[in-house]
N, C-alpha and C positions, 0 to 999 in steps of 0.2 A: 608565638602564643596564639588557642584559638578562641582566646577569649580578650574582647578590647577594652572594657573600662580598666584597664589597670593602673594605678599611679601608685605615690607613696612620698615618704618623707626625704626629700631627696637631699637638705641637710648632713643626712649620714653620707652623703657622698663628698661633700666638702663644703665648707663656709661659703665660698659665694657664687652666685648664684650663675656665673657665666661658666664653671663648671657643672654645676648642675646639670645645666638644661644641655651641656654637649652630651652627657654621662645616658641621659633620657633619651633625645632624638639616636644615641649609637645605639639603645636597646629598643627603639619603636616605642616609646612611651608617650602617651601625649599629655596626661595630666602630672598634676603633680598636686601635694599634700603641701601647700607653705608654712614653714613653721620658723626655722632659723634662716635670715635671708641677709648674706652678707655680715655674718656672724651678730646681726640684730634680731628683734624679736618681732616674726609677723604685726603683734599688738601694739608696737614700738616705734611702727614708721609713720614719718611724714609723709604727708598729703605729697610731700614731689617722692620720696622715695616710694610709694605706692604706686606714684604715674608713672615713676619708670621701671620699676617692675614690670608694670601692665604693658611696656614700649617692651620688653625683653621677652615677655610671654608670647605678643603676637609676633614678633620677628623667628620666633624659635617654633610658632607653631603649638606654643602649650598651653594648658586651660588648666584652673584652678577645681580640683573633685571636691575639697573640704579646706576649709583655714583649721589649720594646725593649732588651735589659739589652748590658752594657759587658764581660759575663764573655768574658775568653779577649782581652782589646783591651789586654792588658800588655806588655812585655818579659820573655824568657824568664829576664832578670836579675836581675826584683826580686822581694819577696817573695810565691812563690807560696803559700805557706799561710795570710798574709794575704788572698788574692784567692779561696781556697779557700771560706773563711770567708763572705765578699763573696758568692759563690755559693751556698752553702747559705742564706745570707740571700736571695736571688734566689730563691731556689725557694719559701723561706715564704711569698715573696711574689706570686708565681703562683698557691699555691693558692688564696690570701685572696682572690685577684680570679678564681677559676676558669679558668685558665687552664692549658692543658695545655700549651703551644708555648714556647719561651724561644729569643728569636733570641739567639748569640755565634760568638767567631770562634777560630782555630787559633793564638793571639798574634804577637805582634812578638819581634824581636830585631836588637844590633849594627847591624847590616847587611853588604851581603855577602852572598856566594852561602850556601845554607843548607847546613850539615853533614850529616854521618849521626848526628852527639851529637844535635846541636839537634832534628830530624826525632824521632830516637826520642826524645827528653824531650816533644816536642810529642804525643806516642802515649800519652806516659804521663803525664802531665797530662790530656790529655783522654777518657783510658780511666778517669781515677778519677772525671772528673765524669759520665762516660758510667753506671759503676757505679751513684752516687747517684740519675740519674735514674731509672733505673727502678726503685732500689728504692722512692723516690719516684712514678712512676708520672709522669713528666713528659717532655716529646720535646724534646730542644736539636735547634735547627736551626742550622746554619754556614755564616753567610754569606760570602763570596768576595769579602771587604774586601781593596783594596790595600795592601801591607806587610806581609802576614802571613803564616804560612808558606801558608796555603791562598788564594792568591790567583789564580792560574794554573791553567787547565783542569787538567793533569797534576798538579799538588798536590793540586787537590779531589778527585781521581778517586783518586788515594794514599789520602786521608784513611777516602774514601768503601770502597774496598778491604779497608783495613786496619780500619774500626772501625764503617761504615755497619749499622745496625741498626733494629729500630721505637723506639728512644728516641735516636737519632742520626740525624738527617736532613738532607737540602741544603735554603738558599734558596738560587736561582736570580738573581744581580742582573746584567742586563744590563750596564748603565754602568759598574758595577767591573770586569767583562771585560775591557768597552772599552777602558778607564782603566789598564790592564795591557797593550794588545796582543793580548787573546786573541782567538779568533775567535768568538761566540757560538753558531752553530749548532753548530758545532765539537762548545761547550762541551754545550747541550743536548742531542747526540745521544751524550754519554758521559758526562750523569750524572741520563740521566732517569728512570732506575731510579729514582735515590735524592733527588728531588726532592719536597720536599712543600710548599712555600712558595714564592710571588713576590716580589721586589721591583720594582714598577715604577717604573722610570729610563732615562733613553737620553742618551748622549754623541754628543761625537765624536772620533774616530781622531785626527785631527791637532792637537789640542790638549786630547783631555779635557774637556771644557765639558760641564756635564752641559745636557740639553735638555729638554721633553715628549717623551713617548712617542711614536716613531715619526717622528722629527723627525730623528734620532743615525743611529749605524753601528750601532747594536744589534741589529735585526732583532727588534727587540719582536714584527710581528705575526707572525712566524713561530716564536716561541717560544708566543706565544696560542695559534697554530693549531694547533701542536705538543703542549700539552699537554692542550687540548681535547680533539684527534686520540685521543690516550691518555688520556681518560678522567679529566684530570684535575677536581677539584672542590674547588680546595683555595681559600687564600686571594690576593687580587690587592691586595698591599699598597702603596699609594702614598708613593712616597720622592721628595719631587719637588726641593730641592737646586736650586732653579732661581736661587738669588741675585735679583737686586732685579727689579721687572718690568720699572723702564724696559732693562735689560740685554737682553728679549728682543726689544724691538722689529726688529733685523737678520735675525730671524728670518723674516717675514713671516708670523705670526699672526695678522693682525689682526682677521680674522673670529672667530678664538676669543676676543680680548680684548676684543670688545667689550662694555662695560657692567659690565665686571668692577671689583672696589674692586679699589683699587692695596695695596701689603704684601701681608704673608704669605697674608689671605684670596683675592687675587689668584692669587697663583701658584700655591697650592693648586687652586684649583676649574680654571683654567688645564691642571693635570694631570690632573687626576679627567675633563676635557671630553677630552683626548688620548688619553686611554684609552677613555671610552666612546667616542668614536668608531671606536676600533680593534676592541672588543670587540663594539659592536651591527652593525659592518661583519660579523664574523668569525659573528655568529648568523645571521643576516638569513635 
């Protein structure tokens, strides 16, 4: 790969975390996305399960791009000073591991088209965590997860309007666009101001199905080329959601899959190859 910030959710590779990080150092990776670690939940660990995290990252050599965290993935119905709580626990938790980045999302709710209550409780919920980070000195990034009020081009661009800041910033996930309807260029040419993260994923339009990069309706490399174009230098996080291998076969990859282990080490490096190939095309 000729490009180095790359990490991702490496969970998809397996529950704990001592394969993980063998699965990462076999592909050159140095970061990684912490989300499920030891089949627990990044926002879930103890202060000694975080120390030894942090004893396993620097033995392995790896650095934390973004905490994978669950903040802001509730109903606007239940108890948010409980999940308040949950957050500022999130954030002790980034610093422990040096992490500046906290990927979350703009919640769920009912369902049904969104209000103008819901909309502004969504503003002020996320204006009090917006508060905390920076007096914390930490950037939430909002991803454009399906279900939630910012899941549509026009939402995230609201979101991004109303409270975009340098400790309030967009990931960019293809696939969830998709997974929505949206159109991706679309999306990337109205929120690339406030983009500071990748998620690499790619679908498709007429079912959803998430795929490798560059495979889907996402227009991955033109969001690469895009944010190259602009100088981007951030991180290229792999989210690869690819369900079991035999599933891709219809695909016709087979030139990528060859020799690969089948499970999660599979599908991962399967998407890490879809990408460098997109990314060492887009240097060359």
């Amino acid at each position: 790969m000729k490009y180095a910030k790359i990490s991702g959710f490496s969970d998809e590779i397996a529950m704990d975390v001592d394969t993980q990080f063998r699965v990462l150092e076999k592909l050159n990776i140095h970061y990684f996305e912490p989300r499920g670690i030891d089949g627990r939940n990044i926002a879930d660990l103890t202060d000694h399960e975080v120390d030894a995290l942090r004893e396993k990252m620097a033995a392995h050599g790896i650095r934390v791009s973004s905490i994978g965290s669950p903040i802001g993935k509730v109903k606007l119905e239940e108890d948010l000073e409980a999940h308040f709580r949950q957050f500022r626990r999130v954030v002790e938790i980034a610093k422990k591991l040096d992490a500046r980045y906290i990927r979350m999302f703009s919640f769920y709710h009912e369902g049904g088209e969104w209000s103008a209550e819901e909309r502004t409780q969504v503003l002020e919920q996320l204006r009090r965590m917006i508060d905390y980070a920076r007096e914390q000195d930490v950037v939430l990034l909002h991803e454009n997860e399906k279900g939630i009020y910012g899941d549509t081009v026009d939402r995230c661009a609201d979101l991004m309007q109303e409270l975009g800041c340098s400790h309030f910033r967009a990931v960019f996930d293809p696939a969830n666009f998709v997974q929505c309807g949206q159109d991706t260029k679309e999306g990337y040419d109205r929120l690339k101001g406030h983009i500071a993260y990748l998620h690499v994923k790619d679908a498709f339009l007429k079912d959803g199905r998430v795929v490798p990069a560059g495979a889907g309706d996402g227009n991955v490399a033109y969001v690469l080329k895009s944010l190259f174009d602009d100088g981007y230098n951030g991180f290229l996080s792999l989210e690869p959601h690819l369900g079991s291998f035999e599933g891709l076969a219809d695909l016709e990859l087979d030139d990528k899959m060859m020799n690969l282990p089948k499970g999660g080490e599979g599908t991962f490096t399967l998407a890490y190859r879809a990408l460098e190939e997109i990314v060492d095309g887009l240097m060359a």
